[in-house]
C-alpha positions as CSV (number, residue, x, y, z in Angstrom):
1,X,144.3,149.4,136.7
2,X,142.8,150.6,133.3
3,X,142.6,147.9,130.5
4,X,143.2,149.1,127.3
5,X,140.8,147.9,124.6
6,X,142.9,148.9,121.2
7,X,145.4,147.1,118.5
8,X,149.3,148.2,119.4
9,X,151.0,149.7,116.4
10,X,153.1,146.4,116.2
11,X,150.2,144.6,115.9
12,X,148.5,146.7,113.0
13,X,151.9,146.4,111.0
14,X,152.0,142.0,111.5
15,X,148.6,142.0,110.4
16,X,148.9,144.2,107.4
17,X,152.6,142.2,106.0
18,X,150.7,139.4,106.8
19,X,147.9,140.2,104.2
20,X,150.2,141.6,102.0
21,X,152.3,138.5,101.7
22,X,148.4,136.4,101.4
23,X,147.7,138.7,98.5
24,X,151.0,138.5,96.6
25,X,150.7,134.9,96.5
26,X,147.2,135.1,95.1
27,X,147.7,137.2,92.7
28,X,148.4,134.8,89.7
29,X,145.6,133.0,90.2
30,X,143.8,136.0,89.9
31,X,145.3,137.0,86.7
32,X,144.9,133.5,85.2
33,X,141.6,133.6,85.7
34,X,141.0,137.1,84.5
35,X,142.7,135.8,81.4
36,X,140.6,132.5,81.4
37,X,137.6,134.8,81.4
38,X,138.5,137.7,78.8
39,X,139.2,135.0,76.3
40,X,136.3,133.1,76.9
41,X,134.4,136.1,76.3
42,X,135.3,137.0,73.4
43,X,135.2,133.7,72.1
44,X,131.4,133.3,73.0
45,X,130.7,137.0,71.2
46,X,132.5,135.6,67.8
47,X,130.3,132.3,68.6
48,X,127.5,134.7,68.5
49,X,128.2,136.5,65.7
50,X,128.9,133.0,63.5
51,X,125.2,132.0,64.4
52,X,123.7,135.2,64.0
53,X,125.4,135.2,60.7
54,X,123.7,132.0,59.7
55,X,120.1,132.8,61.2
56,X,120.7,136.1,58.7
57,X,121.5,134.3,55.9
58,X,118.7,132.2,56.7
59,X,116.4,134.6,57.1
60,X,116.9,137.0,54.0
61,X,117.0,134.0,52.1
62,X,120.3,135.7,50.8
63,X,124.4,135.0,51.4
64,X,125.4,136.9,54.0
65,X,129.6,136.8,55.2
66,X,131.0,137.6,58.7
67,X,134.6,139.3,58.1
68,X,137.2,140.8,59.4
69,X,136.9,144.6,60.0
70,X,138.4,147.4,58.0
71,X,139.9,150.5,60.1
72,X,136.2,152.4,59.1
73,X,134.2,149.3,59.9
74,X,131.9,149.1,57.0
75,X,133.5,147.0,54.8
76,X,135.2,143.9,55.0
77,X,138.9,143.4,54.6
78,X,141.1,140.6,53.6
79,X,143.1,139.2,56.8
80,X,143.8,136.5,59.2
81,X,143.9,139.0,61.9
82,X,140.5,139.5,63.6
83,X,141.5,141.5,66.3
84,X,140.5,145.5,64.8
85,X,136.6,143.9,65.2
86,X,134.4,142.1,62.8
87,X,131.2,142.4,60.8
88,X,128.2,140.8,59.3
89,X,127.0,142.5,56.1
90,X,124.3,141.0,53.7
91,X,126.8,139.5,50.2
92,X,127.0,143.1,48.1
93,X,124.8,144.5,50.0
94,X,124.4,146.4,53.5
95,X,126.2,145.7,56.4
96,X,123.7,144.2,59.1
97,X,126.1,144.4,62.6
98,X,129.5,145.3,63.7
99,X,131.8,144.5,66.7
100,X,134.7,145.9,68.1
101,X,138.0,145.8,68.0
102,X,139.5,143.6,71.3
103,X,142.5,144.9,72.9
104,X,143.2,142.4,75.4
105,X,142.8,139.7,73.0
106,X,144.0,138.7,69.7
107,X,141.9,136.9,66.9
108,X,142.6,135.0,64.3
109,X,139.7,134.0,61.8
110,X,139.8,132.9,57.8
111,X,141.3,135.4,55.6
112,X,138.1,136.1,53.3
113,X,135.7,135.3,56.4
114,X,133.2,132.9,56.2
115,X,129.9,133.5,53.7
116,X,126.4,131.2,54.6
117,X,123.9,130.5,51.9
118,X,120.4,131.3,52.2
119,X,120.3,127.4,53.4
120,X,122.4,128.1,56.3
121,X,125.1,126.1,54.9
122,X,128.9,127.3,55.2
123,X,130.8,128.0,51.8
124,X,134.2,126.5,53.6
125,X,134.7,125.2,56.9
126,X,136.8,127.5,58.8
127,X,138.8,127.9,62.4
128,X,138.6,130.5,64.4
129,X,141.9,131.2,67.4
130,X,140.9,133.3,70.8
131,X,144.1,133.9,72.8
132,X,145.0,136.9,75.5
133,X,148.0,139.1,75.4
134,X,150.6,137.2,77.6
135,X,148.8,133.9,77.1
136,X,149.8,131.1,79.5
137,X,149.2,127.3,79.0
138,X,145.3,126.7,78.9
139,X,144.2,130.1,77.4
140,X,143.3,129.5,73.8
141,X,140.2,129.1,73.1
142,X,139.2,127.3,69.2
143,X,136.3,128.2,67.4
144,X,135.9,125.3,64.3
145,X,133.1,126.0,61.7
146,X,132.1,122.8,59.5
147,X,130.6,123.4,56.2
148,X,127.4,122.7,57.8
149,X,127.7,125.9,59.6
150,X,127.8,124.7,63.1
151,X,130.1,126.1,65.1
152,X,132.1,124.5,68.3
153,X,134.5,125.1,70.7
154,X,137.6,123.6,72.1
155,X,140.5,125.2,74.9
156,X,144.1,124.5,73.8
157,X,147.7,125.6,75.0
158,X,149.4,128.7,73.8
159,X,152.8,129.8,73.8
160,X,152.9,132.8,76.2
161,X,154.7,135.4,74.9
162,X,157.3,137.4,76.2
């Protein structure tokens, strides 16, 4: 008598429902973290961008002011919504780097931005708020500015929205 060697049909279809059911339940851990991680992302790029703004200003011996983005990027424009992208530029003068806008994220900065004197000192202390689309509890992220111009982070609960 001839042993067979091979899955049954029956068998292929329990094993595939059963990783189907395995990979429905993992799936919102999955997309927490994904959130967790876009969020914390862009938070660390606007981290960036706050302490290259304050090693520029320090190093042209000149104001410089990270803003929020106009539509063109190359100016600044008046707004507490950071989310079209944001820029460094020199005070009247040239504009020294520019990000992106984020579209899986929304930012929320200081409406005039933030300027640092040639002594790396912050004209006004300011907040920065890093959330996803769809935020769930745990998914904000806090960027605080003191006057000093150091910057620091916290995590905080958002509303998600619906």
């Amino acid at each position: 008598m001839l042993r067979s060697r091979a899955f049954t049909l029956i068998e292929l279809l329990v094993t595939i429902v059963i990783l189907a059911i395995l990979s429905a339940m993992a799936m919102p851990a999955f997309t927490s973290m994904i959130q967790s991680h876009r969020s914390m992302t862009v938070s660390e790029e606007l981290t960036t961008a706050i302490q290259l703004a304050r090693s520029e200003a320090l190093k042209r011996r000149k104001n410089v002011i990270i803003c929020r983005s106009n539509d063109a990027q190359d100016d600044c424009e008046d707004g507490d919504d950071w989310s079209n992208g944001w820029l460094i530029r020199q005070a009247a003068g040239d504009v020294i780097r520019v990000w992106e806008p984020s579209t899986t994220t929304t930012v929320a900065g200081p409406n005039g931005g933030l300027t640092f004197q040639s002594s790396g000192l912050s004209s006004a202390s300011g907040t920065f708020d890093v959330e996803v689309s769809g935020c769930a509890d745990g998914k904000k992220r806090t960027i605080t500015v003191s006057a000093t111009g150091n910057a620091t982070h916290s995590q905080s609960t958002c509303t998600p929205s619906s």
